[in-house]
C-alpha positions in Angstrom: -29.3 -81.3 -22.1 -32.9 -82.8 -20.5 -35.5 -80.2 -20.3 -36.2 -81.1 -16.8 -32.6 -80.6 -15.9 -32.6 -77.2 -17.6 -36.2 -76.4 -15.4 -34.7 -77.4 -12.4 -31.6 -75.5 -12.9 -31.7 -72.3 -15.0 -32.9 -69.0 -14.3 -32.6 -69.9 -11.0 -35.1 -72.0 -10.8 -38.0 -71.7 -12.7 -40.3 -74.2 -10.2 -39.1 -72.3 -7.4 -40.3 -69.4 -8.6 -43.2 -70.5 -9.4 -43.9 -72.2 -6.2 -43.0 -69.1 -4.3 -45.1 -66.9 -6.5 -47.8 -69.3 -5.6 -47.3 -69.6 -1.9 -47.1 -65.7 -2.1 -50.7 -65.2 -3.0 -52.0 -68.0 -0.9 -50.8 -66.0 1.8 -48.5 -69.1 3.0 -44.9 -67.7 2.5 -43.7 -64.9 3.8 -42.6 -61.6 2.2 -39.9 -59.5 2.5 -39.2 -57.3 6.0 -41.0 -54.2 6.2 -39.5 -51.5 7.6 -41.3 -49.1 10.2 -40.8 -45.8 8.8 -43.8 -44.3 8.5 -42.7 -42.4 5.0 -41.0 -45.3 3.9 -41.7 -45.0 -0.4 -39.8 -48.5 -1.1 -36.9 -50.9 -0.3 -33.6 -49.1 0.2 -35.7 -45.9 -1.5 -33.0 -43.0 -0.8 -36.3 -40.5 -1.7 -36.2 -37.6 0.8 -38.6 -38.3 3.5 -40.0 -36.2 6.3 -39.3 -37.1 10.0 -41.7 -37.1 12.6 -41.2 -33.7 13.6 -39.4 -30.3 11.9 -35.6 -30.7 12.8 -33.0 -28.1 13.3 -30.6 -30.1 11.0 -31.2 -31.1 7.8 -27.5 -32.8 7.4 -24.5 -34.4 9.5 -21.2 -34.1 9.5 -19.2 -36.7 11.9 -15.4 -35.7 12.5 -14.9 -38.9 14.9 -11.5 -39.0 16.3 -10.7 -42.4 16.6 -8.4 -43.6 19.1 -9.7 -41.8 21.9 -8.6 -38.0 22.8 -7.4 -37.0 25.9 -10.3 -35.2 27.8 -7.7 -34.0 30.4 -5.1 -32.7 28.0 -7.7 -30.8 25.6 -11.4 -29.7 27.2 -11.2 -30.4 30.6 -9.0 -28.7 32.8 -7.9 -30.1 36.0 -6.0 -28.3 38.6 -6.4 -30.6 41.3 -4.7 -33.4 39.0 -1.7 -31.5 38.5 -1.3 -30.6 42.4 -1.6 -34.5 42.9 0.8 -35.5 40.0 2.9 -38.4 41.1 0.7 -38.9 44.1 -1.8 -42.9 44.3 -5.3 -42.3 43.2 -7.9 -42.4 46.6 -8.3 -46.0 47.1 -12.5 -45.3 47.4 -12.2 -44.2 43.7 -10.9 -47.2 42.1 -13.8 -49.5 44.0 -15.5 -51.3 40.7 -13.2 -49.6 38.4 -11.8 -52.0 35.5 -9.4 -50.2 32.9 -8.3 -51.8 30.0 -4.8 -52.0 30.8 -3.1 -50.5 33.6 -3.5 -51.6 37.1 -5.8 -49.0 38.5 -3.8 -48.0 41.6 -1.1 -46.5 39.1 0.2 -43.1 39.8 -2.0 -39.9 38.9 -1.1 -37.9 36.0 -1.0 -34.4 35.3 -2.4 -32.4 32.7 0.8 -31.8 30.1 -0.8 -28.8 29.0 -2.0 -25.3 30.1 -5.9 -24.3 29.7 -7.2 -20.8 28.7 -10.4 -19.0 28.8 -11.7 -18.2 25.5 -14.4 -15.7 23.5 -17.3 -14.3 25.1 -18.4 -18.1 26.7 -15.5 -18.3 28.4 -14.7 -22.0 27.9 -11.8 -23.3 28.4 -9.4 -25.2 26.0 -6.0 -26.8 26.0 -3.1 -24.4 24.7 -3.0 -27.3 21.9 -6.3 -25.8 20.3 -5.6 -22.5 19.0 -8.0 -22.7 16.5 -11.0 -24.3 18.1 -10.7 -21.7 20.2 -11.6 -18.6 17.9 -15.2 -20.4 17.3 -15.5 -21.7 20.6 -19.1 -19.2 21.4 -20.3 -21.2 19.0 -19.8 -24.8 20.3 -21.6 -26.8 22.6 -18.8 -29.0 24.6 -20.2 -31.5 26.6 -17.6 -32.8 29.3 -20.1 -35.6 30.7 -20.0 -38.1 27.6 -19.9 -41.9 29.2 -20.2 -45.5 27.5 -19.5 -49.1 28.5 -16.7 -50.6 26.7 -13.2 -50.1 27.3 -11.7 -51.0 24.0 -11.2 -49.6 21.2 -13.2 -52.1 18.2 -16.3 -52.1 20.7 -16.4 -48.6 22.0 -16.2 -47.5 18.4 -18.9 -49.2 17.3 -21.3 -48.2 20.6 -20.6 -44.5 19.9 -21.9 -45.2 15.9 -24.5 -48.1 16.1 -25.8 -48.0 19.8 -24.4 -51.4 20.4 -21.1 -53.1 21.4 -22.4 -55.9 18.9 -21.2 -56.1 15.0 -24.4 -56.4 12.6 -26.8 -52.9 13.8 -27.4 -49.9 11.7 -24.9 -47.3 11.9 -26.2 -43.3 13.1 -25.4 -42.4 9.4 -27.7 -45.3 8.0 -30.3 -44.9 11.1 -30.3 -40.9 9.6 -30.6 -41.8 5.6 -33.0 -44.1 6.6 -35.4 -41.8 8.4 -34.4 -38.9 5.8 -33.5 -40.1 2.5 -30.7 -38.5 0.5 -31.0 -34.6 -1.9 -28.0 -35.8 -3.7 -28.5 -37.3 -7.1 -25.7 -38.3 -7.9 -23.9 -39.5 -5.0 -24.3 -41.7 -1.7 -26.5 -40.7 1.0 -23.6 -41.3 3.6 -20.3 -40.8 2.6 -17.0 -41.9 4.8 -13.6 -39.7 4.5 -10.7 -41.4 6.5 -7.3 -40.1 7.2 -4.4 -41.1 9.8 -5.6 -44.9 9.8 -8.3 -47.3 9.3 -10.7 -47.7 12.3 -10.5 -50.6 14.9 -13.9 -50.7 14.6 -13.8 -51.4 10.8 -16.2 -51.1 8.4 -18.9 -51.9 11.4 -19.1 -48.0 12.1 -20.7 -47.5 9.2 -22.5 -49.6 7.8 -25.9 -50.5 7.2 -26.9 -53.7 9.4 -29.7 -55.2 8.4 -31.4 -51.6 7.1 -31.0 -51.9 2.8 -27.6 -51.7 2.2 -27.8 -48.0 0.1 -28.1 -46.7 3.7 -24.6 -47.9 4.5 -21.6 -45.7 4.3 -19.8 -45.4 1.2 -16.3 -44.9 1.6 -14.2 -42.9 -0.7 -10.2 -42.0 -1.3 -8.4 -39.2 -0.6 -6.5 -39.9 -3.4 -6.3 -41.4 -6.6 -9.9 -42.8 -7.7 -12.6 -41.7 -5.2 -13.9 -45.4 -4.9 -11.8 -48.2 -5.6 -12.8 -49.7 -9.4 -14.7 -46.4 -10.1 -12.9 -46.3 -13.5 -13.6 -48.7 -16.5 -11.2 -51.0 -17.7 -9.3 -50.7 -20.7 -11.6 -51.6 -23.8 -15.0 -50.6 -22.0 -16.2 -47.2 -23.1 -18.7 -45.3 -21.4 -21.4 -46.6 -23.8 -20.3 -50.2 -23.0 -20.9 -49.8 -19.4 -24.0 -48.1 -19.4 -25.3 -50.9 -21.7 -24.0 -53.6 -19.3 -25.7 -51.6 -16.4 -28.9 -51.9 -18.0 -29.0 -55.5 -19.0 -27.6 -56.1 -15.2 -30.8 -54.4 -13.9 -33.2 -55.9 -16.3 -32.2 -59.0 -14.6 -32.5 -57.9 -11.5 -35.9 -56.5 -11.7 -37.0 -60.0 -13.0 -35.4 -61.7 -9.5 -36.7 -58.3 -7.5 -40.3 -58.9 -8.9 -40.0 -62.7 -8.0 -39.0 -62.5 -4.6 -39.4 -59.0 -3.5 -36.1 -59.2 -1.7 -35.2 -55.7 -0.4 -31.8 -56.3 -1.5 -32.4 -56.4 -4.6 -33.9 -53.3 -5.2 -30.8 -52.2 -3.4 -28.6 -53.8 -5.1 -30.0 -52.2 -8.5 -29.9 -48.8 -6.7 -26.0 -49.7 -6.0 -25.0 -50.4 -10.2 -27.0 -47.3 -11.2 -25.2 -45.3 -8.4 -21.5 -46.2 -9.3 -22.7 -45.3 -13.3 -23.2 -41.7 -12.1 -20.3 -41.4 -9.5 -18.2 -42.3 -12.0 -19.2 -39.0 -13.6 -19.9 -36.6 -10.2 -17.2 -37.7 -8.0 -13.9 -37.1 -9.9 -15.3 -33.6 -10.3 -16.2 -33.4 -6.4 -12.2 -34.2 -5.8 -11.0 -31.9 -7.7 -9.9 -29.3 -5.5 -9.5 -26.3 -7.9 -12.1 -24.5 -8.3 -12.3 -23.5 -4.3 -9.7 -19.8 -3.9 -6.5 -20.1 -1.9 -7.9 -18.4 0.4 -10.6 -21.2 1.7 -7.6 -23.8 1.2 -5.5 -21.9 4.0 -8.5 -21.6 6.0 -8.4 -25.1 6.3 -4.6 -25.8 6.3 -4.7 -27.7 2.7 -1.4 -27.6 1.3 -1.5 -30.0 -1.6 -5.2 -30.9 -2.7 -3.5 -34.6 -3.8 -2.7 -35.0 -0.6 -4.7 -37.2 1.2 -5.5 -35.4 4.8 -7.8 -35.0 7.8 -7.6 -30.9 6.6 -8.6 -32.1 2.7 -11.4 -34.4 4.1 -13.2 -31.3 6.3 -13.0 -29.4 2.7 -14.4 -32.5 1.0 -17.0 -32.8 3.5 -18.4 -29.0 2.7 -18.4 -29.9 -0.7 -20.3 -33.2 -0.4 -23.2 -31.2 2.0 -23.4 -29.2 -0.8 -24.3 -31.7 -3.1 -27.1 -33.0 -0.6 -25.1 -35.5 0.6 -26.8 -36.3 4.1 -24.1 -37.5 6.1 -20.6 -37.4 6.1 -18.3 -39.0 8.4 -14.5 -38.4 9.1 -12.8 -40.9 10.7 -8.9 -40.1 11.7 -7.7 -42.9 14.2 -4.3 -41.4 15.9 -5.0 -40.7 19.4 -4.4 -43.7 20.8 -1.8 -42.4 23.4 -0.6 -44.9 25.8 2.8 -43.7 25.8 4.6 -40.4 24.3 1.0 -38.6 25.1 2.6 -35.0 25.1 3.9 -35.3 21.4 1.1 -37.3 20.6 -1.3 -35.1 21.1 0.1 -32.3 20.2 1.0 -33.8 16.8 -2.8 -35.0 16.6 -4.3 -31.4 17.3 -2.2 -30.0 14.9 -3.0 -32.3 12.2 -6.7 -31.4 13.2 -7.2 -28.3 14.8 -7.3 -25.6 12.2 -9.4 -28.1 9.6 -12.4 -28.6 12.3 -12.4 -24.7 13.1 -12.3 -24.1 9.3 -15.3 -26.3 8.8 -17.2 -24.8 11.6 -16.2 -21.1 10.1 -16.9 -22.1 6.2 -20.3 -23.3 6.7 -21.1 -20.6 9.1 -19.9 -18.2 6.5 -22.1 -20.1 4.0 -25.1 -20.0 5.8 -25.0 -23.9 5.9 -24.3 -23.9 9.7 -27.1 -23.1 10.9 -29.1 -26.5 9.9 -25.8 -28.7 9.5 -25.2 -30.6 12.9 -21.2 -31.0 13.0 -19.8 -33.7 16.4 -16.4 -34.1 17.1 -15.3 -36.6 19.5 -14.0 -40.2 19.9 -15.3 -43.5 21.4 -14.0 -43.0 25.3 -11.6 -40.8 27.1 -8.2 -41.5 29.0 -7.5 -42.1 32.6 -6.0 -39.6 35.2 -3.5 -42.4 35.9 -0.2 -42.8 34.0 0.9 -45.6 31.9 4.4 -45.8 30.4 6.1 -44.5 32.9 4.8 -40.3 33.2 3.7 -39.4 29.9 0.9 -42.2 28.7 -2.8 -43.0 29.6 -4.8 -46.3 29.4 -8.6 -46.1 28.0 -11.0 -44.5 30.2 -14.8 -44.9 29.8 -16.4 -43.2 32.8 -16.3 -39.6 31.2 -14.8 -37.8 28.2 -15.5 -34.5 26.0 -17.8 -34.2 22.9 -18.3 -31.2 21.4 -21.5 -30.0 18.5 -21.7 -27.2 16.8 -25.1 -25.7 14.5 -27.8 -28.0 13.9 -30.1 -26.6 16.6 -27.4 -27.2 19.6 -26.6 -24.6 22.1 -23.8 -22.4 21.4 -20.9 -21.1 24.1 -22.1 -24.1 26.3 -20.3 -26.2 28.6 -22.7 -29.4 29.7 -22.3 -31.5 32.5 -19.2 -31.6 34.9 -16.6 -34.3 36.0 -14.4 -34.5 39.7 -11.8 -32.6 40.3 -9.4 -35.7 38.9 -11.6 -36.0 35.6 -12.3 -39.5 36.8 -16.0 -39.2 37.4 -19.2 -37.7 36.1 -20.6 -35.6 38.8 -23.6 -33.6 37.1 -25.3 -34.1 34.1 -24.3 -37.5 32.7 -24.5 -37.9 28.7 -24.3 -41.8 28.0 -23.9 -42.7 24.6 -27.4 -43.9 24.2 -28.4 -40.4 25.3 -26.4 -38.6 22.8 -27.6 -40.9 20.0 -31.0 -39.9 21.0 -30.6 -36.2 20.8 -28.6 -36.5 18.0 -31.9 -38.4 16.5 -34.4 -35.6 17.7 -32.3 -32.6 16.1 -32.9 -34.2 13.1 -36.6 -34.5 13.4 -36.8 -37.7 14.7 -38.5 -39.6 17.8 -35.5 -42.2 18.6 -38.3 -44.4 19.9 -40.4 -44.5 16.8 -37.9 -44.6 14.4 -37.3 -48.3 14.2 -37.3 -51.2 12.1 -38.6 -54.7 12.2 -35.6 -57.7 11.9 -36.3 -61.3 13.1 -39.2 -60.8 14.3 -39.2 -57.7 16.5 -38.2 -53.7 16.2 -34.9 -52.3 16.7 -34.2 -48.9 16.9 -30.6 -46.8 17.1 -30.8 -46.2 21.4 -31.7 -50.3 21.5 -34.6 -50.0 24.5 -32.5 -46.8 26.0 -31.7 -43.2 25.9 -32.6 -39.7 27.1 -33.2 -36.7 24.8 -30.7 -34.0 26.2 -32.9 -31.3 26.5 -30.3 -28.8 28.2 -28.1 -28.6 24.9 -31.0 -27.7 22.4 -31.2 -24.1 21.4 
């Protein structure tokens, strides 16, 4: 072997490095992306880190229904749609109007279910949520949620990043960014999925181009937490912590070379799996919580991978400082058989979100935990399949918050009689992800971070805090 070939070759490069160190301190190459944050303690640092004002929540957790729930059949009541049942949509209503699948002069459909005041607020829910309706004083339903796509991959990934585009920041990474993480030996975002996988994929959660210990980490249900958590046969846990540390020498040598972000993320990554492999079998294991709290949140069989076993494991994870959890159960995708459909979803999820809502209240966690439920878009007043389907709808559809600094026993905003149109107080996506942003401390115009050459930021160059819902 030539000396000049093993120069040229090995360690990745030892006249490379050099030459970078070189043009480094000349000042002719450049360095590594700096983010914006003005806090920031290091690359992909998960340290905690104060916002840019005191927020009411500390922590998130994100039940996002994938699939899109009917507004009509669960929070927004609509007399006037089921006097017109059967009847043609007015033809000045469908000017513009583009749905995804169904022509838009189909037949109006009616609400399948009946509606019921509830609690001292008197909102109204569907008969389908009997539980969401004993904490309804303390939600804040907002009826008045719009976006811009009208499928299901790109709605579901403007609701999380603030862009119908793969490749941005999700609102978990955007909030362990600003924040940092308490937990110590766990993620700063965590992801908990039930039902199915997302259309949207892994690109509602990750981390963009933030440092990738921002991202959302997703664990199982069932069996190991995270996929190759466990050591193969032969390696003891002795073995992999000395493995660990050699890996990490070697990548301190490359970090210090290039000052790569990812790097230092990447090192943050090995010594993060060392100690989940510790911490998160313990966090699965459902038996030290009473019978009671698992019938409070409908868990029959803590093996059992659930939506009801993923609201318990959520509680547990805040706990642990974990900063932001996110549920995602993708079943409400009704185009056809809506009325079993839904009422099969709301049972599968009903009594777990209440739970959640009642467990952390009991706790005293609810007060600065910010909880969301809601999906990417909402479903037409026209029928598809016949009379008991409906196609994507993106004009309006129902979110609801609870803690966190929100409003409580609050209904926000208003659609037309047919649930077709926002007629007061419009919530667009961007708007939501900015008040989201500001009950966590945070300026959504300021919290940003340089990327090829200019800032980007969660709300992209929009947005409107939504004063009327803060408490």
């Amino acid at each position: 072997m030539a000396r000049r070939w093993f120069f040229r070759h090995c360690g990745m490069g030892l006249a490379p490095l050099a030459a970078t160190a070189l043009l480094q301190e000349s000042g002719h190459a450049a360095l590594a992306r700096k983010p914006s944050h003005p806090n920031f303690s290091g690359p992909g640092s998960l340290d905690v880190r104060q916002p840019h004002f005191p927020g009411k929540a500390k922590r998130v957790i994100y039940l996002f229904q994938a699939g899109a729930p009917s507004h009509l059949e669960l929070f927004d009541p609509k007399p006037e749609l089921q006097r017109l049942n059967g009847s043609l949509p007015p033809a000045e209503l469908l000017a513009g109007y583009r749905a995804a699948f169904i022509k838009p002069n189909s037949a109006l459909l009616g609400g399948k279910f009946s509606f019921a005041k509830h609690g001292q607020s008197g909102i109204e829910l569907s008969e389908v949520l009997p539980h969401t309706a004993k904490i309804v004083d303390d939600l804040c339903l907002i009826r008045s949620v719009q976006t811009n796509a009208v499928n299901h991959a790109p709605a579901q990934i403007m609701m999380n990043t603030g862009s119908e585009q793969f490749g941005r920041p999700s609102l978990g990474a955007w909030t362990v960014y600003g924040l940092g993480s308490e937990a110590a030996d766990f993620p700063g975002f965590v992801v908990l999925t039930s039902a199915k996988g997302t259309s949207g994929g892994a690109s509602n959660y990750g981390s963009g181009f933030l440092p990738t210990t921002y991202g959302g980490v997703p664990f199982r249900s069932a069996g190991d937490p995270v996929l190759y958590l466990s050591n193969p046969p032969g390696i003891d846990q002795q073995a992999q912590r000395d493995s660990i540390t050699a890996l990490n020498q070697l990548n301190r040598l490359a970090a210090d070379a290039y000052g790569d972000p990812q790097i230092e993320a990447r090192i943050q990554s090995y010594e993060m799996a060392y100690r989940l492999q510790m911490s998160a079998p313990q966090l699965m294991d459902l038996s030290d919580e009473t019978a009671e709290t698992l019938a409070l949140y409908g868990v029959k069989d803590g093996k059992e991978a659930t939506f009801a076993k993923n609201c318990l494991l959520a509680r547990r994870m805040i706990e642990r400082g974990v900063r932001f959890v996110q549920l995602f159960h993708e079943a409400w995708d009704q185009h056809g058989d809506l009325t079993n459909g839904v009422r099969t979803n709301a049972r599968d999820t009903d009594q777990a979100s209440a739970a959640l809502v009642m467990d952390l209240k009991q706790r005293g966690l609810l007060e600065d935990t910010l909880v969301i439920w809601g999906g990417e878009f909402g479903r037409t007043p026209m029928a598809q399949g016949g009379t008991d389907g409906r196609d994507h709808h993106n004009r309006c559809f129902s979110v609801w918050l609870a803690g966190g600094g929100v409003k409580s026993g609050l209904v926000h905003g208003q659609t037309d009689e047919l649930g077709f149109n926002v007629v007061s107080a419009p919530v667009h996506v961007h708007d939501l992800n900015a008040t989201l942003l500001h009950l966590l401390g945070f300026d959504h115009t300021r919290l940003t971070f340089r990327f090829q050459g200019r800032d980007y930021r969660l709300t992209d160059v929009h947005g409107e805090v939504v004063h009327g819902i803060l408490a």
